[in-house]
N, C-alpha and C positions, 0 to 999 in steps of 0.2 A: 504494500500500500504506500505511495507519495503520499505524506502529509508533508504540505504547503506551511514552510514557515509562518507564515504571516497568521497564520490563521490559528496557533498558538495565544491565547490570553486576548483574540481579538474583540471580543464583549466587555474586558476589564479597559484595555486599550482604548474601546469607544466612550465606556464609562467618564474618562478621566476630562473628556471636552464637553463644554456648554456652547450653548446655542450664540450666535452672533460673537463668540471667539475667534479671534483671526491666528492663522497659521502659516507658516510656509514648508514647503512639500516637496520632494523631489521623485520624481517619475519613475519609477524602476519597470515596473513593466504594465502593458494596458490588457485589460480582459475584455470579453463581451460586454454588453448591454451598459455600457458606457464608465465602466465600474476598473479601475486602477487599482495597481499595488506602489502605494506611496511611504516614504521614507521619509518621516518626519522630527528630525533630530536623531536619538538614540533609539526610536521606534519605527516598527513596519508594520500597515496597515491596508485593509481595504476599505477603499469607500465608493462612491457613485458622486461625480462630479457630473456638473450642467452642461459643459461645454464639449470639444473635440482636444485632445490632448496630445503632449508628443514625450516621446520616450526619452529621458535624459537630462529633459528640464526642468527648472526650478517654478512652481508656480506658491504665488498666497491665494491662499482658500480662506473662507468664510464659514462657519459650523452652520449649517442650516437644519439639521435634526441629530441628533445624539444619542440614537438606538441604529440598531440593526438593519435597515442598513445605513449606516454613517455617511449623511448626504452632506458636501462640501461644494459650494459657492466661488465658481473661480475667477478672482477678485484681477488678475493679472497673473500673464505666464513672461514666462524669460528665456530666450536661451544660454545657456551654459556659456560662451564663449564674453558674453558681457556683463559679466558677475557685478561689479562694484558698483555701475549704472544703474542698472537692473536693481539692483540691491536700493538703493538710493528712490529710486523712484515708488517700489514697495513700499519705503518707508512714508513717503507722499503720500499714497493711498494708506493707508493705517490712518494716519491724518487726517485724514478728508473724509473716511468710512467713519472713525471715531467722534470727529468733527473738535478735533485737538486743537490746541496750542500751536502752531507751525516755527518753534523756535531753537534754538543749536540744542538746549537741556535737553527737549523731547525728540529731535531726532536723534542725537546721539543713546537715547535710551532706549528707543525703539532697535535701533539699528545693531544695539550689544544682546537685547532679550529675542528678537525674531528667528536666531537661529537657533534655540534653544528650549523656546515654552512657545504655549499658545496665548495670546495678551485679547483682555478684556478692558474694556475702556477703563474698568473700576481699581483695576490694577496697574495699568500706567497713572493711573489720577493720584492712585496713593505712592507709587516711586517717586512719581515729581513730588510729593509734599516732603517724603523724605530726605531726598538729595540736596545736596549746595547748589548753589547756582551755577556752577562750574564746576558738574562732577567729573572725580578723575576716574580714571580703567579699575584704583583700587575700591574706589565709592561703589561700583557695579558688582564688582566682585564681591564685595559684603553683602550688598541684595543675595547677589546668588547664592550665595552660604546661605545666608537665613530662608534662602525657598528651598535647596536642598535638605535643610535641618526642619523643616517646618517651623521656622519658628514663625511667631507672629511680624507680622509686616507694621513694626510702630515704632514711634519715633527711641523712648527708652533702649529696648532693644538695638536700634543701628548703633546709636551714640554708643554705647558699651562696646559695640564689636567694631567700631569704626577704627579707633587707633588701634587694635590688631590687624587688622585689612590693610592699614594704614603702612602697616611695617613700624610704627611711631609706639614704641612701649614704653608704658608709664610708670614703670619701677625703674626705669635710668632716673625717675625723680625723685626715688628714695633722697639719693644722694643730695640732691636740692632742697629737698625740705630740711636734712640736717644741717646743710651749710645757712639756709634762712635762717633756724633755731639757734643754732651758734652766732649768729649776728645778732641778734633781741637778746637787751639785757632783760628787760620784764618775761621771763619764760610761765607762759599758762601752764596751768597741770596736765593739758590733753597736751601740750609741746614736751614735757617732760615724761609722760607716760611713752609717746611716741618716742624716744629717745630710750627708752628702756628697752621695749622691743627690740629695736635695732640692736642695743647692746648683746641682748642673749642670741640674738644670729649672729653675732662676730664671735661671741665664747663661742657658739656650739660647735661639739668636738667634732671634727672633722672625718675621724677616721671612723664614727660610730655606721655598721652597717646598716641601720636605721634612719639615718639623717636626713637623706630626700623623704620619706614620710613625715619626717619634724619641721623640714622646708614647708613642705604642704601644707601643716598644718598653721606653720606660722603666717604662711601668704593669707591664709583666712576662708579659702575654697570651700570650708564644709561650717563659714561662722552660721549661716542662717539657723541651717538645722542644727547647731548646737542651741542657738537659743532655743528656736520650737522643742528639742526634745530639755531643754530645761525650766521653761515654761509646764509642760507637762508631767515634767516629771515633781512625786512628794517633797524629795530631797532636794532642796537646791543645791548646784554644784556650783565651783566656780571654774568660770570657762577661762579656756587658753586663751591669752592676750594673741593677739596676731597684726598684722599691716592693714587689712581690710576695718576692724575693730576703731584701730589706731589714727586710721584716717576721714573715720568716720566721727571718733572724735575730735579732729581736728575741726571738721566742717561747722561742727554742731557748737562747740568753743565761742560764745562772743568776744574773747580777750584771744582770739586767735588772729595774728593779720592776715589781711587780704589776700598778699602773695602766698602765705603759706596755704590759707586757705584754696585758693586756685591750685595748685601744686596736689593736695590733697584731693581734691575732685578728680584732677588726672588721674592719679594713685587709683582710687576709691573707680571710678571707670573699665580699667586695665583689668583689676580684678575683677570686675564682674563681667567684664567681654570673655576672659578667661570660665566663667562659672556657667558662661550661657555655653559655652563650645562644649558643654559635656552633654548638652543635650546631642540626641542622634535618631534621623529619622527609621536608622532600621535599629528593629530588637536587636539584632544578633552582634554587630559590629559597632566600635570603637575606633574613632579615629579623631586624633585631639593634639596641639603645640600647648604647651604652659611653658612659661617664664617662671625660672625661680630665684628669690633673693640669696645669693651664696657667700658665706664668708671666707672672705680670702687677704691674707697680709693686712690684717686688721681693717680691714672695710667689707661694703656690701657692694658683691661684685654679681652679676647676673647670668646663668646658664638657659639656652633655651633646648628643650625634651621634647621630643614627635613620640607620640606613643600610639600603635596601633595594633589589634589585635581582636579576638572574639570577645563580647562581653561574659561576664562571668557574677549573676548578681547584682549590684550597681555599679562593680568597676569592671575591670579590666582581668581577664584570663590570666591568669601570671603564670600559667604552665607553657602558653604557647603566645609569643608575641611580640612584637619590634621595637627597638627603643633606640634613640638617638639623640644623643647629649652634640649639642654644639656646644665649645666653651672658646675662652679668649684668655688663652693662661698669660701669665706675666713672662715664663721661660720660651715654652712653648707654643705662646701664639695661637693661630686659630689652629684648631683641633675639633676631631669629629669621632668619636665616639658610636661604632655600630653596633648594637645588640641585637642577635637572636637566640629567642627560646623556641625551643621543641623539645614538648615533653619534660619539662624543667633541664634543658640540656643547654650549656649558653655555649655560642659562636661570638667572639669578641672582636673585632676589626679596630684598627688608632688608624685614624687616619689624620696626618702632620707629616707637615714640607722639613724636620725637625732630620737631621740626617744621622743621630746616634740614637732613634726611637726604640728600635727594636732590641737592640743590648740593655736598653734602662726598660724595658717593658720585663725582661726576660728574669731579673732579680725580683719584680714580683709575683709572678705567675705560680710559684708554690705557696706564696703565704696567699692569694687569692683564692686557689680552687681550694684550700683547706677552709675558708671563710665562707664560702658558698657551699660546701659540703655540709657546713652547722645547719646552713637553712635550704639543706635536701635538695642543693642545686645540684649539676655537675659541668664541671669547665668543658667541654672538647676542644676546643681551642682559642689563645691569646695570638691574633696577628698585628702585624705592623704597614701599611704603607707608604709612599713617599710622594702620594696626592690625597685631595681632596674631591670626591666624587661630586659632582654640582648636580646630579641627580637626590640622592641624596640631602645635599645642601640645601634642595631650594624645598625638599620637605620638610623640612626643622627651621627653616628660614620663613614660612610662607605661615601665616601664622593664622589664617584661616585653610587649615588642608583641603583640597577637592576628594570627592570619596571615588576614591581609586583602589581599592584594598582588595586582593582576591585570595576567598575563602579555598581552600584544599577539602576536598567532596569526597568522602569515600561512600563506593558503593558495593 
């Protein structure tokens, strides 16, 4: 028996479009009774189109019913060989069908979501309210995160994840708020509780194998639900002081100044762009950049971590899954740090331009796999190389991930 790709999940496929949604489609092949298999984004479908069609082209459709059969409205066809016109002028009609705005914000936002979704007037109305007036490729890119994650499309939400989209992270201004509070002879209690914090991340021991979960903790990522479950709980506890905490009382401080105060809003942002990223549209998988405060030669220095892998509960599999430490050592410079787990089995990669890595890697590779043996890991291997993969790179750098992660299917 042929079964017809397309014709796989094609009821859930027509599910996902409303009526008077505009699309763009490309022609893979024509059937009888006027009815196409079209290629629209990461999907293939059939529908039944008004007009006369041609193989190869790109045309924008109109949703004109949204059952079976999925009748599309073709709004303008293109050939293939004048893409960027073609392209341009689609964007015109969205406009004129929508009966838009006709100005550089909205065609540039038409022109980055047309190849990707299907756009509703009510959903281009709510980007533009979103966006600056001159949004850049990374502004776009935060939408698209927050449609791939579902999150909600409002303004809190962007703000939060905007200076991550941004590449712009708001714990480089750790260091700024302590240089402002070191400037004010009048230091408030929320400037000096702030200034505590910071102190017990420069003590915290360094070598403890626990330390990035104490990182965690002190970044703030789980303050909400410590209140909620203290709130609810008979016994009141007293919660971990953390960054999030700390800059929250900085905000709230009337004897706080202004700049510190702005500085603390960034802070206080960063962490919650960071809180929102754990949300994830599918059950199964994880895929998430955090930023962590690290103490290093008596200050707070910052690491960024790509963790990706199967969920397991509300975090993260830690028998099987990926992890990669970007750092910026003071000896060694930029450094890339690859982890893989399978099966609690770790794969170690250093990646540094550093050209005695591998002889200073090799003195601790026994007291490591013996460290990871306590907590039921097993080493297979410590490597070294003498690049830095920008594959890689641009995962742990890119601080809203695209979900690109592929699961291993045993059958």
């Amino acid at each position: 028996m042929n079964i017809q790709p397309y014709a796989v999940n094609q009821s859930q496929i027509i599910g996902t479009y409303q009526p008077e949604q505009i699309l763009k489609g490309k022609i893979s092949e024509v059937l009888p009774d006027r009815r196409a298999v079209i290629n629209i984004g990461q999907k293939r479908m059939v529908a039944k189109v008004d007009t006369e069609i041609k193989i190869g082209n790109d045309y924008l459709f109109q949703v004109k019913q949204n059952k079976d059969p999925l009748i599309l409205h073709v709004i303008r066809g293109s050939a293939s060989f004048n893409h960027e016109k073609s392209n341009q002028k689609m964007v015109s009609d969205v406009l004129s069908t929508f009966h838009l705005p006709n100005d550089q914000k909205m065609r540039r936002m038409i022109h980055f979501f047309l190849n990707q979704h299907a756009l509703s007037k009510s959903f281009l109305e709510t980007v533009y309210s979103l966006l600056p007036k001159k949004p850049t490729l990374k502004d776009l890119k935060t939408i698209q995160f927050m449609i791939n994650r579902k999150i909600p499309l409002e303004a809190p939400f962007f703000q939060a994840l905007k200076p991550l989209g941004s590449g712009h992270l708001g714990l480089e201004t750790v260091k700024d708020i302590i240089a402002l509070i070191d400037q004010d002879s009048s230091i408030a209690p929320s400037m000096a509780h702030f200034k505590d914090i910071i102190n017990k991340m420069i003590h915290l021991n360094n070598t403890d194998s626990v330390s990035i979960i104490q990182q965690l903790k002190l970044l703030g990522l789980h303050h909400e639900h410590d209140l909620c479950q203290n709130f609810l709980s008979k016994e009141k506890m007293i919660l971990n002081d953390s960054l999030k905490e700390g800059a929250l009382r900085l905000i709230s401080d009337h004897d706080t100044p202004s700049a510190i105060k702005r500085q603390a809003n960034e802070l206080l942002q960063t962490i919650t762009g960071q809180q929102i990223q754990l949300i994830s549209a599918d059950p199964a998988l994880m895929q998430l950049v955090t930023q962590l405060p690290w103490p290093s030669h008596g200050q707070i220095e910052t690491i960024n971590i790509y963790w990706e892998g199967k969920k397991q509960g509300k975090g993260l599999d830690a028998d099987d899954c990926r992890i990669i430490l970007s750092l910026k050592l003071k000896t060694l410079k930029e450094t890339l740090v690859h982890i893989r787990i399978q099966h609690r089995s770790l794969t170690i990669q250093v990646q540094n331009d550093f050209p005695f890595i591998k002889e200073h890697l090799k003195q601790y590779e026994s007291g490591l796999k013996e460290q990871l043996q306590k907590l039921n890991y097993q080493l297979v291997s410590l490597t070294a190389i003498k690049h830095i993969d920008s594959y890689l790179k641009e995962k742990v750098d890119h601080h809203l991930p695209l979900p690109d992660y592929k699961m291993d299917v045993k059958v």
